[in-house]
Structure formats: C-alpha cells, structure tokens
C-alpha positions as CSV (number, residue, x, y, z in Angstrom):
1,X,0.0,0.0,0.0
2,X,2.8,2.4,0.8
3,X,4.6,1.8,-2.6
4,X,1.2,2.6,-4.5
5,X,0.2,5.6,-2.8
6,X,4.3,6.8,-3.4
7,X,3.8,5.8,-7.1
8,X,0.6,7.7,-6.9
9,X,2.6,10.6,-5.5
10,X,4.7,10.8,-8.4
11,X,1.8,10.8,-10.6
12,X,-0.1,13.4,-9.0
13,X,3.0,15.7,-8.3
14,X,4.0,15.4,-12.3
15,X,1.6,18.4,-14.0
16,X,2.3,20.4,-11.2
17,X,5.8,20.5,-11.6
18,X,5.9,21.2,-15.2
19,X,3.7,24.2,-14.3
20,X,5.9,25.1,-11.2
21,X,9.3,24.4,-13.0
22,X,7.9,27.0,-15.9
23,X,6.4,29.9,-14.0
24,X,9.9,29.6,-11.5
25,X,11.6,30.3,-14.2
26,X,9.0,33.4,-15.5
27,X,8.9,34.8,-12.1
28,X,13.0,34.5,-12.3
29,X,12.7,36.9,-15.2
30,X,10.8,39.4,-13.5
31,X,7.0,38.5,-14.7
32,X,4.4,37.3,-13.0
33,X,2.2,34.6,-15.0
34,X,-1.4,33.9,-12.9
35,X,-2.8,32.5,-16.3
36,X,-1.3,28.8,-15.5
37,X,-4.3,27.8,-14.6
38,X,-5.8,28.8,-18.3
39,X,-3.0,27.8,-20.1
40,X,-2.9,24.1,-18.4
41,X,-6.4,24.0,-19.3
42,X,-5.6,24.7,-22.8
43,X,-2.6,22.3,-22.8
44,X,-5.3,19.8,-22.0
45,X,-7.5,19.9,-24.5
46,X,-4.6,20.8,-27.3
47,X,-3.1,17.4,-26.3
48,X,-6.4,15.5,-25.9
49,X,-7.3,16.6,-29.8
50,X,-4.1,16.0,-31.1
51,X,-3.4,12.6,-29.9
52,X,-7.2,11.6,-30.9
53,X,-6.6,12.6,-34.0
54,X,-3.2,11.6,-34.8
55,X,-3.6,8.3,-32.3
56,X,0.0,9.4,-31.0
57,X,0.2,10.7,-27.6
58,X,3.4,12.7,-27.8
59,X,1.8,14.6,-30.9
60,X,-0.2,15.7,-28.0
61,X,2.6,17.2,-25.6
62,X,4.1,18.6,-29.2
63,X,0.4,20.3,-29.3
64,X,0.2,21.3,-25.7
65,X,3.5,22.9,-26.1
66,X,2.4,25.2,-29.1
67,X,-0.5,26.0,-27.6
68,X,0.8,27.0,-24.3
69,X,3.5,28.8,-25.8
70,X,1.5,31.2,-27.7
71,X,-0.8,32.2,-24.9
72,X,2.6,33.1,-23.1
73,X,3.4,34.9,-26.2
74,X,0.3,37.1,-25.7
75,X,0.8,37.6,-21.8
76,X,4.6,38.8,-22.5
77,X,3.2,41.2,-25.4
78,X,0.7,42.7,-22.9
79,X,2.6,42.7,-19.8
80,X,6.0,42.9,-21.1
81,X,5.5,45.1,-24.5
82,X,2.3,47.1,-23.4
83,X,2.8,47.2,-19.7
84,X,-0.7,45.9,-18.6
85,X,-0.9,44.7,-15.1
86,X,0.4,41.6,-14.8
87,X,-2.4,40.6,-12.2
88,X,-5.2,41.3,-14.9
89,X,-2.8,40.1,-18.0
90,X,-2.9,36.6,-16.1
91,X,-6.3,36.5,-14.9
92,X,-7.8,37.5,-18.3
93,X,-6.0,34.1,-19.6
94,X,-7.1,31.8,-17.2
95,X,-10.7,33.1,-17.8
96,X,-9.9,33.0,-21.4
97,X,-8.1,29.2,-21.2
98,X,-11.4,28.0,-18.9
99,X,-13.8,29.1,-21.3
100,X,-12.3,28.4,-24.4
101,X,-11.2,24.9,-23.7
102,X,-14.8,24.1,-22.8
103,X,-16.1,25.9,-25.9
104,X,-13.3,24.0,-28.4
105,X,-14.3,20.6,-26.9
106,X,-18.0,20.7,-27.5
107,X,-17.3,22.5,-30.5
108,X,-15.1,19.4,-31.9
109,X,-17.0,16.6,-30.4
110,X,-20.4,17.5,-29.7
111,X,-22.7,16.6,-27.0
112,X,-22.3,12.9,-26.6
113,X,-23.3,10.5,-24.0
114,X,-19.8,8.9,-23.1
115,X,-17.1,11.0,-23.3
116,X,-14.5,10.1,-25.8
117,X,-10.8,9.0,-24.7
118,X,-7.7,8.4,-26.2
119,X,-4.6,5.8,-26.0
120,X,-3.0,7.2,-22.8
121,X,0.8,7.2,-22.3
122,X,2.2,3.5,-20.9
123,X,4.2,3.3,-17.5
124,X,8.0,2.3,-18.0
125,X,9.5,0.0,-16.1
126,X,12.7,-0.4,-15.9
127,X,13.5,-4.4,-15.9
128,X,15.4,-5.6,-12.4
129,X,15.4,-2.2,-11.0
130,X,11.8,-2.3,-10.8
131,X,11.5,-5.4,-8.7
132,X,13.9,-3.9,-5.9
133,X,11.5,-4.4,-2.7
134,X,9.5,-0.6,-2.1
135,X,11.4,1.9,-3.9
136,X,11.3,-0.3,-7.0
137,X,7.6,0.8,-8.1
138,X,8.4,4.1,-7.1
139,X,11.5,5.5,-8.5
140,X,11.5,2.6,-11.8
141,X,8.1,2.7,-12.5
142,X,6.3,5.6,-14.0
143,X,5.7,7.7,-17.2
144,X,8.8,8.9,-18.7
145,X,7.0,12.6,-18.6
146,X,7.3,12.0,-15.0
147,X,11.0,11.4,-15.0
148,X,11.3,14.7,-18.0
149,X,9.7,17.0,-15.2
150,X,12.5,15.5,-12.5
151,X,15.0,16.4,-14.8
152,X,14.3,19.5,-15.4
153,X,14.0,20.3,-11.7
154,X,17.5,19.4,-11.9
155,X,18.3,21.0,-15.0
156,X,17.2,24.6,-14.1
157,X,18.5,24.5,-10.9
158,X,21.7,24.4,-12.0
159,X,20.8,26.5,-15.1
160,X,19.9,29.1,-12.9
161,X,22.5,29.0,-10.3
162,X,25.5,27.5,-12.2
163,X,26.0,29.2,-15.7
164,X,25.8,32.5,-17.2
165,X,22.5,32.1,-18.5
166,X,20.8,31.9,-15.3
167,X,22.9,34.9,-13.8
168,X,21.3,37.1,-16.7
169,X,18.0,36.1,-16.1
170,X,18.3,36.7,-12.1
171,X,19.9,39.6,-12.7
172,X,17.0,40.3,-14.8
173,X,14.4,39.8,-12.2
174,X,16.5,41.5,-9.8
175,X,17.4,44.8,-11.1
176,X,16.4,45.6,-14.9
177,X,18.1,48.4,-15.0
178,X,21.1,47.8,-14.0
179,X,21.0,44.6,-16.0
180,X,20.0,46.8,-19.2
181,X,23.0,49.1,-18.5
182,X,25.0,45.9,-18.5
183,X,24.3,44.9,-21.8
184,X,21.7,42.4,-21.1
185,X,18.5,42.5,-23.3
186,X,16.4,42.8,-20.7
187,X,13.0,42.3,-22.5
188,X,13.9,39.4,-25.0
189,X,15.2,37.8,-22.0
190,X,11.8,38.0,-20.1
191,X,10.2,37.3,-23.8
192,X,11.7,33.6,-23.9
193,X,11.5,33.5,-20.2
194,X,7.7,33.4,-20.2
195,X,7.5,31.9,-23.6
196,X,9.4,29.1,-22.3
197,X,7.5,28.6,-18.8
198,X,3.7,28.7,-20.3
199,X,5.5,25.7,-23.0
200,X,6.3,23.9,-19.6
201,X,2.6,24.5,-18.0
202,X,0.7,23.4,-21.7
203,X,2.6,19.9,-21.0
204,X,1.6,20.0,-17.3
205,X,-1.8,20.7,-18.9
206,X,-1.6,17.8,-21.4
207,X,-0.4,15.4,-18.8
208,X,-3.6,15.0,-17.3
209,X,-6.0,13.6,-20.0
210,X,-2.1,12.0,-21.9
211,X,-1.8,9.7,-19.0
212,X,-4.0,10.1,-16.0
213,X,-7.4,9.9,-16.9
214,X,-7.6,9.3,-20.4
215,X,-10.6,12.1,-21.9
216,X,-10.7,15.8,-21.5
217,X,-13.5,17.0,-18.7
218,X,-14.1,21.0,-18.7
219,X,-12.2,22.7,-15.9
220,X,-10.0,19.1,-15.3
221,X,-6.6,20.9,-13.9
222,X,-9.3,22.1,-11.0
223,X,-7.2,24.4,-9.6
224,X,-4.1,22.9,-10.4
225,X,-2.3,26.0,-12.0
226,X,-2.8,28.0,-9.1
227,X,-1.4,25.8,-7.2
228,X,1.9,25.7,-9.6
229,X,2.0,29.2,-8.6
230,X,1.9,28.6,-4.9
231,X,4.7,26.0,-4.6
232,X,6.9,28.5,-6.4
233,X,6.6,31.1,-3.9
234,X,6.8,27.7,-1.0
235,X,10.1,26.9,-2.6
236,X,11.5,30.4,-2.8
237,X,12.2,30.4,-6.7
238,X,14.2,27.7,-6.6
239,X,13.6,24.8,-8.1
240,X,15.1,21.8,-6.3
241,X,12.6,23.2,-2.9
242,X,9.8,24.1,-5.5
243,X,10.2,19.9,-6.0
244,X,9.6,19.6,-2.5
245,X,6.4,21.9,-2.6
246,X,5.3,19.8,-5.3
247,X,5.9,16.7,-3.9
248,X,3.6,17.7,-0.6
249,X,0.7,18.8,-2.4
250,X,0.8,15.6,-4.6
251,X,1.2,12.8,-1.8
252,X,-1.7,14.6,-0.2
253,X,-3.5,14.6,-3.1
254,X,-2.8,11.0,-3.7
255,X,-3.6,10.3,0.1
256,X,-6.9,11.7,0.3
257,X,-7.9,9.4,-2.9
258,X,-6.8,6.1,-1.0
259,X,-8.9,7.6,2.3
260,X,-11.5,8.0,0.1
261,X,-11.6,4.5,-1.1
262,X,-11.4,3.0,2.4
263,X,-14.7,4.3,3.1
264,X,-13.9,6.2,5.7
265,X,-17.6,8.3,6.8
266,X,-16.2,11.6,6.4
267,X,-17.9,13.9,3.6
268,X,-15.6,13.4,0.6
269,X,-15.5,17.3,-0.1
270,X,-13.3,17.6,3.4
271,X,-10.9,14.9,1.3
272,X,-11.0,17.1,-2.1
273,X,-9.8,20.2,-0.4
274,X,-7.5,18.8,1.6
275,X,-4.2,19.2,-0.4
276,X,-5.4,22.9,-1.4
277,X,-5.3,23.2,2.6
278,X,-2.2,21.4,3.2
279,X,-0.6,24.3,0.4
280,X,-2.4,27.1,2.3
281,X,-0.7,26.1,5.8
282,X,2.5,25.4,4.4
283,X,2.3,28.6,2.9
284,X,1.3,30.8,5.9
285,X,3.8,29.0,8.0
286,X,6.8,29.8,5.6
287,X,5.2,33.3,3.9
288,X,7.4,35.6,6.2
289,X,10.6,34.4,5.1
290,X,9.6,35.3,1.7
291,X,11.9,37.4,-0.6
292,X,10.9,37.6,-4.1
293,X,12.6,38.7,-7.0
294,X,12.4,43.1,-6.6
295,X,11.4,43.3,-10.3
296,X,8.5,40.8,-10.1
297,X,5.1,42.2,-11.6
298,X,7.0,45.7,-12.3
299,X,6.7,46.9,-15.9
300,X,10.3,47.9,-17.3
301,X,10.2,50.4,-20.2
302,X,14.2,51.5,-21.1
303,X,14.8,54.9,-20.6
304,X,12.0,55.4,-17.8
C-alpha cells in the first residue's frame, strides 16, 4: 500500500511540476504569470485533440507545447511590451483558457453521452530495477514525462545557479536596470522567459487527459495551475525546494484518494480540499521568510 500511494505521489506531483518548474523560471525573469491555470487548461484539450486525431500521444505534448507557448506569447506582449498589469494580463488568460477549452471541446465533439478518450501514455518499467523491494515501483516505474519533469528540476536549478545564463536572467528579475545598463537584453530575455515557462505548464496541462485519466473534462486541472504558482513562492524560486512543494501537495493529493476509497464516513468534499489546505498552511507558515525577485510584476520600459 505504501509503494502505491508513493507511485501515486509521483503521478499526481507530475503536472504540477511542469507548471511550477515553468512559472519559476518566469517569475525568475521578473514577470508574474497567474494564467497557469488557463493555459494548463488549454494544454489539456490541445493534447487530448491531437493525440485523438493523430492516435500518438506525444503529438499531443508537441500540441500542448504550441499551444501554451502562444498564450505566453500574448501575456509577454501585454505585460511585457504594453505594460498591462500583470495581475489582470494573467487573470484574463485563465478566464480565457477556462472558457475556451470548454467551448473548443464541445465545438469538436459534440454533445455525446460517453465522453471520448484516447490511447494514454504506458508506465515504464525499468527491468530488475523495478523489482527492488518498495522503492522499486516508485523511483523505476512511471511515465517517462514524470522522469522529463524530474529532470528539469534538476536541469534549471543548475541553469539558474550555475552558468551565465541563469545569472542574466536573475539579474534580470533582480534589477532591470542595471542589467539593461549591463548589456543584457532585458525584455527578450523575459520574452523567452515566459514563452518558455507557459511551453512547460501546456505539457503539465496535457499530462492529465495524456496519462491520467484518459478524456478531457471542462475545468480538469481544477485548480491545479494555481497551485503551480503557490509551490513556487513555497520553494523560494528555486527549483530543487519548489520539488519539495510539489511533492507535498501531490502525496496529499494521492492520500486523500486512497482515504477516500477505504470508506472512511467523512464527507468526501473535506478529502477534495485537503491538499489545497495542506498548500495554504504550508504557505502561511513559511510566507514571512519570503523574498521575491524586486522586479517581479513591475513593468520595465528603457529609458523610464
């Protein structure tokens, strides 16, 4: 029982840390993204489509990956380019991404009595390795999206802390200014920055109907994308302690399902919000020690 509900962890953990790798990595830059929760949505349904149509599941992530990447594209024109309130830039998409999703899935399928589903992504498992007693199913079984998202935990953490690369872009969030005066383009770099972060959160997005549940249900990431944006402030902008944020809100998630399932005679809406709680506390007990990037959410125009 323990190994599944670790397995399930992993599982559960997996489209929030796309999301969570990719607005770290925004928020790095300077720019705050709240439409995670619209563009996951819209990840979803690009990927569902895609791989029903095309029959191959990672023409779905390809698909996810567009699609989230040109929503960032429009949040770094208005928030970066026009200087809109970030706030309302990311808002607007996740009302946008929750409505259109909806409206793109009836308009493609219709109104039918079973929803339709797709070939899902298969588990890997990694021969010998997978037998080892306890951490076998839970470190060499699992979708190989699952160990992508792992290794970019690891990849941008030392991206970020190790190379040039990451320097600029802190330095970018940090101080614009000072980072302009320095020869740093300071709004292409926040243009790839979110670019690159919303491409993570459409996979996030896409992982759910890829590989959990196998069809596309309106409003699916319920609440997921918000929660992306939550663990990165738990972790501090850095990746390796957003994995940990991650990690706590999907072993509760999986926990609640498995209490759920025993029957115990507690209303199962206390068991649905409980992981949302669980990132609420952690938050409120750590929010203090909170020190954000200084140019997060503020507009930068050269010259002003």
């Amino acid at each position: 029982m323990v190994a599944g509900l670790l397995v399930a962890t992993l599982r559960m953990t997996t489209p929030i840390l796309f999301a969570a790798v990719g607005e770290t990595i925004t928020e790095r830059s300077g720019v705050l993204n709240l439409g995670m929760e619209g563009i996951m949505l819209m990840g979803a349904i690009a990927g569902f489509i895609a791989t029903f149509t095309t029959g191959n599941p990672w023409m779905g992530v390809l698909a996810a990956m567009l699609v989230g990447g040109l929503i960032g594209l429009i949040h770094a024109i208005l928030s970066i380019s026009l200087g809109v309130n970030q706030v309302v830039s990311g808002v607007s998409l996740t009302i946008f991404g929750m409505g259109m999703s909806t409206y793109i899935y009836r308009a493609y399928f219709g109104a039918l009595p079973v929803p339709p589903s797709i070939e899902p992504f298969k588990v890997l498992t990694v021969p010998v390795l997978s037998g080892i007693p306890f951490i076998g199913p839970f470190l060499f079984q699992a979708y190989l999206l699952t160990y992508i998202s792992l290794f970019l935990v690891v990849f941008f953490q030392f991206f970020l802390f190790k190379t040039r690369w990451g320097l600029r872009i802190r330095a970018v969030g940090e101080n614009p200014e000072a980072s302009d005066t320095a020869g740093i383009k300071v709004l292409l770099l926040r243009y790839v920055c979110v670019i690159l972060g919303s491409m993570l959160a459409g996979i996030g997005g896409a992982f759910l109907p890829l590989a959990i549940v196998k069809f596309f249900m309106p409003m699916m990431t319920a609440g997921r994308g918000w929660i992306a944006v939550a663990v990165v402030i738990f972790g501090r902008w850095i990746p390796v302690r957003v994995l940990g944020g991650a990690l706590l809100y999907g072993f509760v998630d999986a926990l609640q399902l498995r209490l759920q399932a025993v029957g115990i005679g507690i209303p199962y809406q206390f068991f649905l919000m409980a992981p949302y709680l669980v990132v609420v506390l952690a938050l409120t007990v750590v929010g203090r020690k909170m020190k954000p990037p200084k140019g997060l959410a503020i507009p930068y125009k050269r010259g002003e």
